[in-house]
VMD Tcl script that draws the C-alpha trace (Angstrom):
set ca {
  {118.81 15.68 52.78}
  {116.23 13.61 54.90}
  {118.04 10.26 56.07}
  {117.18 6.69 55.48}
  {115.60 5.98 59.56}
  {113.75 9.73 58.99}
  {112.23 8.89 55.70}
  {110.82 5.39 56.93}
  {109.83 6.86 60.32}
  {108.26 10.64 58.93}
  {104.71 8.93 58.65}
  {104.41 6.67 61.91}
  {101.65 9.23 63.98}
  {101.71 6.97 67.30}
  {102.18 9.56 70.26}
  {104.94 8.87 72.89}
  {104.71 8.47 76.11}
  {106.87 9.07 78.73}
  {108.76 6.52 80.53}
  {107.53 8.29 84.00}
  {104.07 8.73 82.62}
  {103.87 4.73 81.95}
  {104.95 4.19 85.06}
  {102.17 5.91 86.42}
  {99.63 4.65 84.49}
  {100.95 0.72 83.85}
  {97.80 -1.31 84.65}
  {96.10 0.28 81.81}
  {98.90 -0.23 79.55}
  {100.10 -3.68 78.54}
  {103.71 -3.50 77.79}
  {105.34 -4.71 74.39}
  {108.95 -5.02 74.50}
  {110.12 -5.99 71.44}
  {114.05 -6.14 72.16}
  {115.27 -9.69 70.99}
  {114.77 -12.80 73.41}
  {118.13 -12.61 74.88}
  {117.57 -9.08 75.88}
  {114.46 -9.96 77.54}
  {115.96 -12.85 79.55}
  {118.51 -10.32 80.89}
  {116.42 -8.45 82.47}
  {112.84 -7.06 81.81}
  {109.43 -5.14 82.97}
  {107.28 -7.51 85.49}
  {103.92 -8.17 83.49}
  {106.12 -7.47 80.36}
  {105.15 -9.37 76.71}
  {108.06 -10.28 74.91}
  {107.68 -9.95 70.77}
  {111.05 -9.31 69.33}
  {110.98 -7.38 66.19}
  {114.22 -8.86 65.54}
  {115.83 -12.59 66.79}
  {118.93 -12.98 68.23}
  {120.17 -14.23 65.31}
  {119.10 -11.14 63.60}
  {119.95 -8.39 65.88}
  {123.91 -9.92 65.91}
  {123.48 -9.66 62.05}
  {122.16 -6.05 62.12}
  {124.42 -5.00 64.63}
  {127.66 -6.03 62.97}
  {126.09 -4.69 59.59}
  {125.85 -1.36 61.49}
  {129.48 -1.74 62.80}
  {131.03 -2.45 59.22}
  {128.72 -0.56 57.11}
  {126.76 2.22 59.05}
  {123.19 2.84 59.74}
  {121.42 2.99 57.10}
  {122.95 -0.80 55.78}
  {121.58 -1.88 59.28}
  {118.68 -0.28 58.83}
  {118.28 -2.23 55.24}
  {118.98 -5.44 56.15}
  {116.85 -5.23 59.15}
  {114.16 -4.89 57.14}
  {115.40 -7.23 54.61}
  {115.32 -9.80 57.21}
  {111.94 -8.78 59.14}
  {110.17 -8.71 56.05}
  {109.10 -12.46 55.63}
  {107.89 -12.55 58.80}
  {106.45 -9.39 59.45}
  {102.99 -10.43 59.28}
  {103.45 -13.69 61.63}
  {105.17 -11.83 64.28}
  {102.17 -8.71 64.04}
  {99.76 -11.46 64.67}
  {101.38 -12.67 67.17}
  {101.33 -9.28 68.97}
  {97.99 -8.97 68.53}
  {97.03 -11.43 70.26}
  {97.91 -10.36 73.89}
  {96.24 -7.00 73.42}
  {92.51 -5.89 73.55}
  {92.13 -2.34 73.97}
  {95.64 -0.48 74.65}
  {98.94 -1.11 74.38}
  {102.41 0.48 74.78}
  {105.58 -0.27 73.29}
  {109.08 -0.36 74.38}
  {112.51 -1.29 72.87}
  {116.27 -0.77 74.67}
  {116.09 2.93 74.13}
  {112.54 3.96 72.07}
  {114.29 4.26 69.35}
  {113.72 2.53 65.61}
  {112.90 -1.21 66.50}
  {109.83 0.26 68.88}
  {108.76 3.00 66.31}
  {108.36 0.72 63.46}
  {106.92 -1.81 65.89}
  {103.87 0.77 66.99}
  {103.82 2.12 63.10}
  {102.82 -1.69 62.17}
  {100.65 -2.14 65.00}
  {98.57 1.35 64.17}
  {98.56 0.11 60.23}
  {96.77 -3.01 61.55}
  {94.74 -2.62 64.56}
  {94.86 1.41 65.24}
  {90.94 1.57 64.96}
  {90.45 -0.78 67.56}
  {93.86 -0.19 69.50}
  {95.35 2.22 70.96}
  {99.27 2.68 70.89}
  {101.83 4.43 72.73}
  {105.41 4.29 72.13}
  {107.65 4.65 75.16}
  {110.12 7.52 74.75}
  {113.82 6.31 76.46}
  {112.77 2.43 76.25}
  {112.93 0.14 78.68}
  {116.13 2.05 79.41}
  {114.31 4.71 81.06}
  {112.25 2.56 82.53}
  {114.80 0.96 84.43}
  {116.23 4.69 85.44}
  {112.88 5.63 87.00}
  {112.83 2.06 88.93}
  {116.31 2.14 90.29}
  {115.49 5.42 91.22}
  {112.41 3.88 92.85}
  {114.41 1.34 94.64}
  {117.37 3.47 96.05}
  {114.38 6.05 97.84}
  {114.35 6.11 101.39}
  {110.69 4.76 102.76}
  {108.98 3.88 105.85}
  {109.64 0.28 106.29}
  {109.23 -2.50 109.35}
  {110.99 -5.83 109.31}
  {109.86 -9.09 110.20}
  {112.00 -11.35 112.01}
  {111.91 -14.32 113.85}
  {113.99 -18.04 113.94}
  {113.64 -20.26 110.88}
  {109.93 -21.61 110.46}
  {108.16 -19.52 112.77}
  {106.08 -18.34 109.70}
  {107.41 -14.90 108.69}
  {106.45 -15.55 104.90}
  {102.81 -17.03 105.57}
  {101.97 -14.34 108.03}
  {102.34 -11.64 105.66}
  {100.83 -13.64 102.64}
  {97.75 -14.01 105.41}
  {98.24 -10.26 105.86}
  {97.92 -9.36 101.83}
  {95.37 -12.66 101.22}
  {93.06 -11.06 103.11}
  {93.36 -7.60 102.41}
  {94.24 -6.30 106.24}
  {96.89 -4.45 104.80}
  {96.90 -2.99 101.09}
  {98.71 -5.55 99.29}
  {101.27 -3.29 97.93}
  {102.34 -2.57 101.52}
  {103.39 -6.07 101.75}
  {106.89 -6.94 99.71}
  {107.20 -10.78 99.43}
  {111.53 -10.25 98.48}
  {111.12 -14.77 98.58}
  {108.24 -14.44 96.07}
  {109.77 -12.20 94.09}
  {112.92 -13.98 93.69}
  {111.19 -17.34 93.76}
  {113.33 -18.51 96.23}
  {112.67 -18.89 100.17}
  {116.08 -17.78 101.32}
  {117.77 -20.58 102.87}
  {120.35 -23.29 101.90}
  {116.50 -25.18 101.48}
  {115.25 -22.42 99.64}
  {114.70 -23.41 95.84}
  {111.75 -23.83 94.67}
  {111.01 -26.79 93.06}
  {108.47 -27.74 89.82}
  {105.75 -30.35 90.13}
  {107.89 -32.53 88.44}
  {110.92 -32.00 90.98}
  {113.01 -29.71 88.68}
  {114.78 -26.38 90.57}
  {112.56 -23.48 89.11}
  {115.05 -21.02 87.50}
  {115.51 -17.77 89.96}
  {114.54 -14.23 87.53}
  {117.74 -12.44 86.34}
  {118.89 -9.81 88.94}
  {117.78 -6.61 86.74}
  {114.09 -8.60 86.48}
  {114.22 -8.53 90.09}
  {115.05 -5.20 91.11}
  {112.18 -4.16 88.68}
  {109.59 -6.36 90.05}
  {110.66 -5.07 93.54}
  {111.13 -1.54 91.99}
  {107.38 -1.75 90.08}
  {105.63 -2.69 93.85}
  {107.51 0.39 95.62}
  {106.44 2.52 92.82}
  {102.81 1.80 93.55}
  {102.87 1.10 97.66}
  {101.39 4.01 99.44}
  {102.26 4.52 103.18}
  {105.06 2.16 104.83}
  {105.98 -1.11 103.21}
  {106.90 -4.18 105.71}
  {108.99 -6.89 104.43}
  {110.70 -10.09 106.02}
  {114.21 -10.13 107.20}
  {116.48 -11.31 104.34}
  {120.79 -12.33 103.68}
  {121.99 -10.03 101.05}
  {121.34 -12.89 98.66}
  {118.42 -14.52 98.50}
  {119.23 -17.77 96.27}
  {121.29 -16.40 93.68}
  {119.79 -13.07 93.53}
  {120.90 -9.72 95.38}
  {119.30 -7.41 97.38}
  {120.74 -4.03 95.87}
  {123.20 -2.47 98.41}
  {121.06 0.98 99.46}
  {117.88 -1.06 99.88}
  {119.61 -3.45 102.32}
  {120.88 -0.47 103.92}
  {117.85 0.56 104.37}
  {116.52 -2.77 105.80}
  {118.78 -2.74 108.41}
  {118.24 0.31 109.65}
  {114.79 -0.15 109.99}
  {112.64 -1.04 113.22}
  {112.48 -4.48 113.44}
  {109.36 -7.03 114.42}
  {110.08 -10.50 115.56}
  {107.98 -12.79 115.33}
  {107.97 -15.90 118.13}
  {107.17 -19.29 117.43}
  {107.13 -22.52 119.75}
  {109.76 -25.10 118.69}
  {107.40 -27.58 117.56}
  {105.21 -25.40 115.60}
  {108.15 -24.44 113.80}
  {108.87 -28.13 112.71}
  {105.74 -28.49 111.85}
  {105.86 -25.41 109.42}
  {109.32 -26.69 107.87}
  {107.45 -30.08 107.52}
  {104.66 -28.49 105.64}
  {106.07 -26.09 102.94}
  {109.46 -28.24 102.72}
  {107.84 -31.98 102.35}
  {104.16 -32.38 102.53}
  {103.07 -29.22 100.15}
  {105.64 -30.49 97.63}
  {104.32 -34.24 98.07}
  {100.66 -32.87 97.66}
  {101.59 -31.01 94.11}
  {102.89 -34.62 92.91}
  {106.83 -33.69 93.45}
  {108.65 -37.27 92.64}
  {109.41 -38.16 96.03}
  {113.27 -39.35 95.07}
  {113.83 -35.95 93.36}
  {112.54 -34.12 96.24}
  {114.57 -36.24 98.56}
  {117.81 -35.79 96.43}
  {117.15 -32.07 96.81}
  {116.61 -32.41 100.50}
  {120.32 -34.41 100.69}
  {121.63 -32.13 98.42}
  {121.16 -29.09 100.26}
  {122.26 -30.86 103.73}
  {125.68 -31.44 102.19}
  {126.08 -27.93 101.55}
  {125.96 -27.26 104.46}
  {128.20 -29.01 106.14}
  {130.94 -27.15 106.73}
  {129.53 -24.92 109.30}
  {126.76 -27.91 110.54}
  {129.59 -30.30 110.59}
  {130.50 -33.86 109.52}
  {129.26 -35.55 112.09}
  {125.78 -33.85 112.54}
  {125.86 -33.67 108.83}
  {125.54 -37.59 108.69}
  {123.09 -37.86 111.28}
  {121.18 -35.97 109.58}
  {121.34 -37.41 106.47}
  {120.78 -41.18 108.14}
  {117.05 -39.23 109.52}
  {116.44 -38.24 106.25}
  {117.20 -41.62 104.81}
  {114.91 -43.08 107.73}
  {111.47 -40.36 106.63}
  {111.43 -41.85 103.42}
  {109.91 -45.05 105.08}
  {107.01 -42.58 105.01}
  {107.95 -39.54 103.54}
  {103.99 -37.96 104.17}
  {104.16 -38.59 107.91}
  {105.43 -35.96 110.52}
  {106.28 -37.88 113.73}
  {109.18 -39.34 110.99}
  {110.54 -36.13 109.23}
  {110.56 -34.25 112.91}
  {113.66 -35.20 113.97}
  {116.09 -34.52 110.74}
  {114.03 -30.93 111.23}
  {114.92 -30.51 114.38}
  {118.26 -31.15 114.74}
  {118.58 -28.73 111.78}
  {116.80 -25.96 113.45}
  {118.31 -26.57 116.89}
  {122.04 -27.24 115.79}
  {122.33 -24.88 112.84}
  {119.75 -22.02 111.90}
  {118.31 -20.89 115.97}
  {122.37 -20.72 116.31}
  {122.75 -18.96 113.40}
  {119.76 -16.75 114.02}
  {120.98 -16.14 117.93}
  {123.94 -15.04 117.16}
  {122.77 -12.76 114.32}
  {119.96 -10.84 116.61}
  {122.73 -10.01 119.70}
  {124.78 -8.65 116.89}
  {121.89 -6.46 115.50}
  {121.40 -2.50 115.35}
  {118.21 -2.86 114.78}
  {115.76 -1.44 117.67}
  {113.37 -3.63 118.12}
  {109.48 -2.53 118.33}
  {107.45 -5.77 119.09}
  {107.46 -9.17 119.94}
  {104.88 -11.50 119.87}
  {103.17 -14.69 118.60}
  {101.21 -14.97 114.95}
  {98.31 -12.92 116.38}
  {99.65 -10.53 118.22}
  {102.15 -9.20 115.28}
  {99.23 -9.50 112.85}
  {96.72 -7.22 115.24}
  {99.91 -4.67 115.73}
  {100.46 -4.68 112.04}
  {97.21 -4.21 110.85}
  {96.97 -1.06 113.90}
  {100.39 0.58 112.91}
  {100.20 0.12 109.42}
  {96.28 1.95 109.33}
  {97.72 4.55 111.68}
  {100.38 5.52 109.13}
  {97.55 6.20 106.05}
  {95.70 8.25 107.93}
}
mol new
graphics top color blue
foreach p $ca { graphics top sphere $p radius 0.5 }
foreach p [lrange $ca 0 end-1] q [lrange $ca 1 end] { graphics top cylinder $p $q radius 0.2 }
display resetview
């Protein structure tokens, strides 16, 4: 006797894919995932649409039907409770696909296969539709895979604001290096790695980090397509409130390392420039910027210390006399570097494994790059 999920599934004819497959071929497949919005948030595919099939609400009602009652209740009052807005929520699909699309649940399983069934009823003559055998769950296998593969990689180091992060964005900007090469771990994590390191919203609010599992598959996705050796900036273990996953990191630092040497004052300048003026420029509120500023000081104190904590603080308080100009946010700069993150930084290099291959200033690393990193796709 056929079964309630085999009887409703018996005539959806969209072909499966494989999760590998996908992988393979995921710029020419938009992906659907149509897990409920708090699955999503936990952690998802980079590029990913979100359409749940079922709400929240509605999964937690399904899900304790199925605990109380079995499958095929669940199965009925999914339906039951899809029904009314079946059409809406179709439409709403639509509307983010032109010519192909694949879909994805937790595990390929019913909520994706009636998902691609109702897609195909509507739009298979003009769409075409995969459905993702293993789900996003098999995804994320192939990705953590992925990430926990040994690769040729260089690291970029160098004291804070000597221009790590801008070099290599010059690097992939202007296509030197192919721009999967280059892994932007800051970008990624939208977060610049320091105790200054939050990004912050035209308006001044912190922009929310991704979940961890939506950043190991964002970093997972570019390693999946880089060809040849990536290079990557030096990183902590946590970058904001993010992780880098424990074999990658072992893999960063056993890799050959590049440092990158910057004059004192360009430095300032640089910190000057993404920390205050860019901000300023995008219309930041210059007392919510400045609150952030303060704010991350204090956390710091403990290892800057009270006393240089306050001093810095009172050359804060004096910049915002004229918050745009450098001469008076250079010395609150400054006596962070110099007293807290070249210390920091000095202390970590004499400590480090890490062979080092070259030193040099912006153009020099950028020429040996662009040399080393050709070399390696021949």
């Amino acid at each position: 006797m056929s079964s309630l999920k085999d009887i409703l599934t018996s005539k959806i004819t969209v072909p499966k894919i494989s999760a590998l497959d996908w992988l393979h071929q995921s710029n020419s497949w938009p992906l659907l995932d149509v897990r409920s919005e708090g699955e999503f948030f936990d952690g998802h595919i980079p590029g990913s649409i979100s359409g749940p099939i079922l709400t929240n609400e509605e999964r937690h009602q399904v899900g304790l039907c199925y605990k109380n009652q079995g499958q095929e209740a669940a199965i009925t009052l999914g339906m039951s409770l899809v029904e009314p807005h079946k059409k809406q929520r179709i439409s709403d699909w639509l509307r983010h696909f032109s010519t192909n699309a694949a879909i994805t649940c937790w595990r390929g399983g019913l909520r994706s296969r009636f998902a691609s069934g109702w897609l195909d009823e509507v739009a298979g003559e003009r769409l075409k539709i995969v459905q993702i055998t293993g789900g996003y769950k098999a995804i994320r296998r192939h990705l953590l895979t992925t990430l926990n593969s040994k690769r040729e990689m260089w690291v970029l180091g160098g004291m804070t604001g000597s221009g790590k992060t801008a070099l290599l964005r010059d690097l992939k900007n202007k296509k030197d290096i192919l721009s999967e090469q280059i892994l932007d771990l800051e970008g990624i994590a939208l977060h610049r790695g320091s105790s200054f390191g939050n990004v912050l919203s035209e308006k001044g609010e912190k922009i929310e980090q991704p979940r961890q599992q939506t950043f190991e598959n964002s970093v997972a996705m570019q390693l999946f397509k880089a060809e040849g050796p990536i290079v990557l900036e030096n990183e902590s273990t946590l970058i904001g409130k993010v992780f880098i996953p424990q074999l990658f990191k072992a893999q960063m630092k056993s890799a050959p390392l590049i440092l990158l040497e910057t004059p004192l004052q360009e430095r300032i300048e640089a910190i000057f420039n993404e920390y205050v003026k860019i901000p300023l420029e995008s219309n930041c509120p210059i007392e919510k910027l400045w609150l952030n500023l303060e704010s991350n000081l204090k956390a710091l104190e403990k290892r800057l210390g009270g006393q240089e904590t306050q001093k810095c603080l009172n050359l804060m308080q004096a910049g915002l006399k004229n918050p745009i100009n450098l001469e008076l946010q250079a010395p609150w700069i400054e006596l962070l570097l110099v007293q807290y993150y070249d210390k920091t930084y000095t202390y970590s290099l004499e400590r480090c494994k890490q062979s080092i291959v070259f030193k040099g200033n912006k153009t020099e690393v950028k020429n040996w790059l662009k040399e080393n990193m050709a070399k390696r796709l021949k």
